[in-house]
Structure formats: structure tokens, C-alpha cells
C-alpha positions as CSV (number, residue, x, y, z in Angstrom):
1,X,-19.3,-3.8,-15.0
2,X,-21.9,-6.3,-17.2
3,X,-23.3,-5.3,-19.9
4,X,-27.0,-5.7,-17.9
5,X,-25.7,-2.8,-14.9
6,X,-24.2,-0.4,-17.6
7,X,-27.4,-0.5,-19.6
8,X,-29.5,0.4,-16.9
9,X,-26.6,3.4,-15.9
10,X,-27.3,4.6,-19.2
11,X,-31.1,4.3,-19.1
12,X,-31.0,6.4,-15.6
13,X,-28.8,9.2,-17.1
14,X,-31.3,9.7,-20.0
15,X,-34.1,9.5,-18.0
16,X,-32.6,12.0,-16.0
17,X,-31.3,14.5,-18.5
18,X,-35.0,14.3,-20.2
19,X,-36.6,14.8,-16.8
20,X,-34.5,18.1,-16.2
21,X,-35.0,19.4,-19.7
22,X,-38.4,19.2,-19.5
23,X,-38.7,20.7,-15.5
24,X,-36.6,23.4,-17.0
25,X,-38.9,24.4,-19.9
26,X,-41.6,24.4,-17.0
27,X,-39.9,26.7,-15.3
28,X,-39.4,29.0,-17.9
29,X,-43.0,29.2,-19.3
30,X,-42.9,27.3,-22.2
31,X,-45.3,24.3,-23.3
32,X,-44.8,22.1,-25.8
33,X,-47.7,20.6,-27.8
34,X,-48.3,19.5,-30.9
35,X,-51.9,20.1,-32.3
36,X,-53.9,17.2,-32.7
37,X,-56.5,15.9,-35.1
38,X,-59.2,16.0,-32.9
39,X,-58.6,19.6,-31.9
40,X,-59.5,20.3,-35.4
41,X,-62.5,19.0,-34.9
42,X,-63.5,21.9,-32.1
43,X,-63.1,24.2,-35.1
44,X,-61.5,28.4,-34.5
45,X,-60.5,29.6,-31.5
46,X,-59.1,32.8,-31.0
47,X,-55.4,33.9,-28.9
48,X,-55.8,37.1,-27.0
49,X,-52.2,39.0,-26.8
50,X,-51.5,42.3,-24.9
51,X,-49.9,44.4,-27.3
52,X,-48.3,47.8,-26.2
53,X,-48.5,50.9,-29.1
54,X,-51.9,49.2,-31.0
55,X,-52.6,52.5,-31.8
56,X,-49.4,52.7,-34.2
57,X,-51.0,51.4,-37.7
58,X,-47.5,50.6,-38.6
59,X,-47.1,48.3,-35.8
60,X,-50.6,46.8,-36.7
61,X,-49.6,46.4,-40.6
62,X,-46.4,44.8,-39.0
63,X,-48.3,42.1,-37.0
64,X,-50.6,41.1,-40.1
65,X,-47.8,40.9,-42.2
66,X,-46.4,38.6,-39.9
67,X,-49.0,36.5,-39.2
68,X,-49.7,36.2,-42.8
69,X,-46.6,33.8,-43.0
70,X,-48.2,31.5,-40.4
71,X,-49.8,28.6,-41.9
72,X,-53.8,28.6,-39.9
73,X,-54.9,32.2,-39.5
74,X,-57.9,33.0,-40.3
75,X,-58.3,36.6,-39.2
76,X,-56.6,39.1,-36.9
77,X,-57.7,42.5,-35.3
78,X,-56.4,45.0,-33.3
79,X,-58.6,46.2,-30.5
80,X,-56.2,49.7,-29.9
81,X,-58.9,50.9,-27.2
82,X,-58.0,47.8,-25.1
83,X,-54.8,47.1,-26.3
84,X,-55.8,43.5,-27.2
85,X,-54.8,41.4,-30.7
86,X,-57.2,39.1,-31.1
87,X,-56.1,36.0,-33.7
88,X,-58.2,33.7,-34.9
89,X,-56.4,30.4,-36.1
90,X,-57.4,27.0,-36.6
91,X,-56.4,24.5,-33.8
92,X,-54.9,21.9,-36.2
93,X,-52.5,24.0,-38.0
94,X,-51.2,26.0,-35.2
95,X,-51.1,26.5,-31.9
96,X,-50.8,30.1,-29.7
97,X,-47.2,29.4,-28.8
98,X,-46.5,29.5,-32.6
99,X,-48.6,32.6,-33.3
100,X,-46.9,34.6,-29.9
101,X,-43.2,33.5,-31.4
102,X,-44.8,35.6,-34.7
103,X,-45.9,38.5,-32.4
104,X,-43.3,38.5,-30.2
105,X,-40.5,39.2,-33.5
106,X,-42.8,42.1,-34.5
107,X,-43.3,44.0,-30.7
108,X,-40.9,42.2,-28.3
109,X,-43.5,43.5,-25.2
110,X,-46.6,41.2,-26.4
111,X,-47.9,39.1,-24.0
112,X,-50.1,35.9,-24.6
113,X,-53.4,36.4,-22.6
114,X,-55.6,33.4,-23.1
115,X,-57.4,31.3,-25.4
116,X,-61.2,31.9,-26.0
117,X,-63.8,30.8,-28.6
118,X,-63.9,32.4,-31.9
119,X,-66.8,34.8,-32.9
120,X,-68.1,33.0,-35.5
121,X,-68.4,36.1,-37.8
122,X,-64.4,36.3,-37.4
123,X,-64.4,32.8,-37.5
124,X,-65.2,32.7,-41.2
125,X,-62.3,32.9,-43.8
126,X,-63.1,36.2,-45.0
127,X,-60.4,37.4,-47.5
128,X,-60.6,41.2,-47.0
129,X,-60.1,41.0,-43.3
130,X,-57.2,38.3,-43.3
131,X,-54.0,38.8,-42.8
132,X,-53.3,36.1,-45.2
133,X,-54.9,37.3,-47.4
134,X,-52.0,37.3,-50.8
135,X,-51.7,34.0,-49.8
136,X,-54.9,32.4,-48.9
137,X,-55.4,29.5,-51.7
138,X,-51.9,28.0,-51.3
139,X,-52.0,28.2,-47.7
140,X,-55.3,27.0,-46.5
């Protein structure tokens, strides 16, 4: 076989393998982005998660704890009535998919919702409401 034929063999295989990789991660839900600069520019947005027992404050404390470790949260809040968490993060340092991987360690039954404009009164980094709060200098 030239060197020409097995070249392009080798091209087909990989364009292959990459074309199945990324049909399987269709099929199984999962996105992958990266943010970009210009979202940044939209300013907060806010993730919506369905969150079963909201009306546990241990679960609650749980979830700001955890999102405190993510790099881009501005605020969080538990609507227990609704059994919403509402997470406001900046577009350019995270993305939903990284804030439900946070949510999901904490209460395996969360569900990402959608993506909606931030309030802008939750939209503001207001250190007695977020969850990053220990952290908030190094981290934003």
C-alpha cells in the first residue's frame, strides 16, 4: 500500500472515531462548550435546576458549599416552594454543565431546567448572599 492510500485510511478512521464520539455524547445529553469572550460580554445569567428535598437546609447549605468552589458564581437561592435553585454565574467563567456536575455531587436527583436572564438585584456580587462568599477576592 503507498504511503498516499494509507494516509488517507488513517485520516478516514479518525474521522470516523471522532464522528462517533461526538454522536454518542449527543445521544447521551451532554454538550460540550467552552465559554467564550464574547459571552462575557452579555453579562449574568442565571441556571434553573429542579432540586428534590429544597426544603432540607442541610441540603441547601450543601449546595452553597459546593458551588462556592466554582470559579463564576455570583449568587444562589433556593426557591423550596417551587423546588427550583436558581444560580446566577457569569457566562465567561462557567458554563451550566459545570455548575449541574457541582449540583448533581451534592443531590444526585437535580435536574438542569434552563437558562434565563439574571435579575439584576441577584445579578450583583453581593457578599452576604453568595455562596462564595469566604472566597470572594481570590476567586473573582
Amino acid at each position: 500500500m503507498s504511503l498516499k492510500k494509507l494516509v488517507l485510511a488513517a485520516t478516514a478512521v479518525i474521522m470516523i472515531v471522532a464522528f462517533a464520539l461526538i454522536g454518542l455524547s449527543a445521544l447521551a445529553g451532554e454538550t460540550v462548550t467552552t465559554p467564550a469572550k464574547s459571552e462575557a460580554a452579555k453579562g449574568p445569567e442565571t441556571a434553573v435546576f429542579a432540586v428534590p428535598d429544597l426544603k432540607d437546609p442541610a441540603i441547601v447549605k450543601s449546595l452553597n458549599t459546593a458551588l462556592a468552589k466554582e470559579t463564576g458564581v455570583v449568587s444562589a437561592k433556593a426557591e423550596a416552594a417551587d423546588g427550583k435553585f436558581l444560580v446566577t454565574f457569569e457566562p465567561g467563567k462557567t458554563t451550566p454543565e459545570t455548575l449541574a456536575k457541582a449540583i448533581v455531587k451534592v443531590s444526585p436527583q437535580a435536574k438542569f431546567e434552563k437558562v434565563q436572564g439574571a435579575d439584576p438585584s441577584a445579578a450583583k456580587h453581593d457578599c452576604g448572599k453568595c455562596p462564595s462568599k469566604a472566597t470572594c477576592g481570590a476567586k473573582k
